[in-house]
Every structure is written in C-alpha cells, then in structure tokens.
C-alpha positions in Angstrom: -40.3 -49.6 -53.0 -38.2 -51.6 -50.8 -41.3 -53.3 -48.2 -39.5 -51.9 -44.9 -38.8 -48.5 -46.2 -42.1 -47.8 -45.0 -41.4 -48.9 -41.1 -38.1 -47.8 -41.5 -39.8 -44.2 -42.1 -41.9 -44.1 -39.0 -39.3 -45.6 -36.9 -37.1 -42.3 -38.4 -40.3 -39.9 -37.7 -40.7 -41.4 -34.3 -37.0 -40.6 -33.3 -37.5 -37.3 -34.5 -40.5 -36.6 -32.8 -39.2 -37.7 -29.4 -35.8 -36.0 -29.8 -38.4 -32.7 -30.0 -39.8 -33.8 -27.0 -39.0 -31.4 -24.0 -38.0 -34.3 -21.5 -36.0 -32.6 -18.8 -39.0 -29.7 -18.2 -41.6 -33.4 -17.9 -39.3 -35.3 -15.7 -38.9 -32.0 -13.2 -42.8 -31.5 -13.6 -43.6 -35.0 -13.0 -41.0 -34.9 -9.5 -43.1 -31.5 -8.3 -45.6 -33.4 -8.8 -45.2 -36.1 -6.7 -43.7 -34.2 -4.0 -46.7 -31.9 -3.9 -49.2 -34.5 -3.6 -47.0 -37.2 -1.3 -47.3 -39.9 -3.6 -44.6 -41.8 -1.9 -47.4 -41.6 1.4 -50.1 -42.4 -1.1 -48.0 -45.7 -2.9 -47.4 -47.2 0.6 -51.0 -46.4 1.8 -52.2 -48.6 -1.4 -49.5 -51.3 -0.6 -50.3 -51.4 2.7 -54.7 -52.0 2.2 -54.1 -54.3 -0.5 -51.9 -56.3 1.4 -54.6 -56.4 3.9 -57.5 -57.2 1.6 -55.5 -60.2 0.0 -55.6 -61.7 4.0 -59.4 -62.7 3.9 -59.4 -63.3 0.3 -56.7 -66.1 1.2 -58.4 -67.4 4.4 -61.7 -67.9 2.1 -59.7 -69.9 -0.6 -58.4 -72.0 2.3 -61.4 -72.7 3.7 -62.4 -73.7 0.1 -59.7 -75.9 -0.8 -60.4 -78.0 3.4 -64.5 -78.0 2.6 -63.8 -79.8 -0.9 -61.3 -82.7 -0.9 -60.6 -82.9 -4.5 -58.4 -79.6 -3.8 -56.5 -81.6 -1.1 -53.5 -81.6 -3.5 -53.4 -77.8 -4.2 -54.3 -76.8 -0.4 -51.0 -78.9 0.2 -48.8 -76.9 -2.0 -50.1 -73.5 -1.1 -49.4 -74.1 2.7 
C-alpha cells in the first residue's frame, strides 16, 4: 500500500461527506437566525464596549510606561 492512499482516502470520504451536506437549508437557517435575534445590533454593541474597555486599559499602560523610565523607548513609539 502506496503510504498516501490512506489520506488520499479520507480526503475522498470527506468530499463525499460534505457534498451530502444540506448547505443551502444551513446557510438560510443560519440568516433567520441572525435576523431573528439582531445580531448585526448585538456585533456593534460588542464592538462598541470593547472599544471602550480598551480606553482605560491604554491610559493604565501609559501611565506605566511615564512611572518607569526604562520604558521611555516603547512609550515613545506607542504615542
């Protein structure tokens, strides 16, 4: 036995298994989905307070890098 014939099975049985695979009822599923809960609202929400928590996380590190003047170097490239 050749020593790929082996992944070149699976890789055969893996086609197979996602030709089978009923993609057009998940994709209109999935889009239901997301219009029934407002995900697009829910994304932008989480964009929206991450970007806000990464403000003080920022200011901290800053305040870091001015208390300890071996970071004088990295303070200058970050502002």
């Amino acid at each position: 036995m050749i020593p790929g014939m082996k992944f070149q099975q699976y890789l055969q049985d893996l086609l197979e298994a996602l030709s089978r695979f009923p993609w057009r009822h998940t994709a209109l599923t999935l889009r239901d989905r997301f219009r029934e809960d407002h995900m697009g609202l829910t994304a932008s929400s989480l964009t929206f307070t991450t970007s806000i928590a990464l403000v003080p996380f920022f200011t901290v590190a800053l305040a870091i890098f001015t208390a300890f003047p071996m970071f004088a170097k990295l303070q200058g490239a970050l502002q």
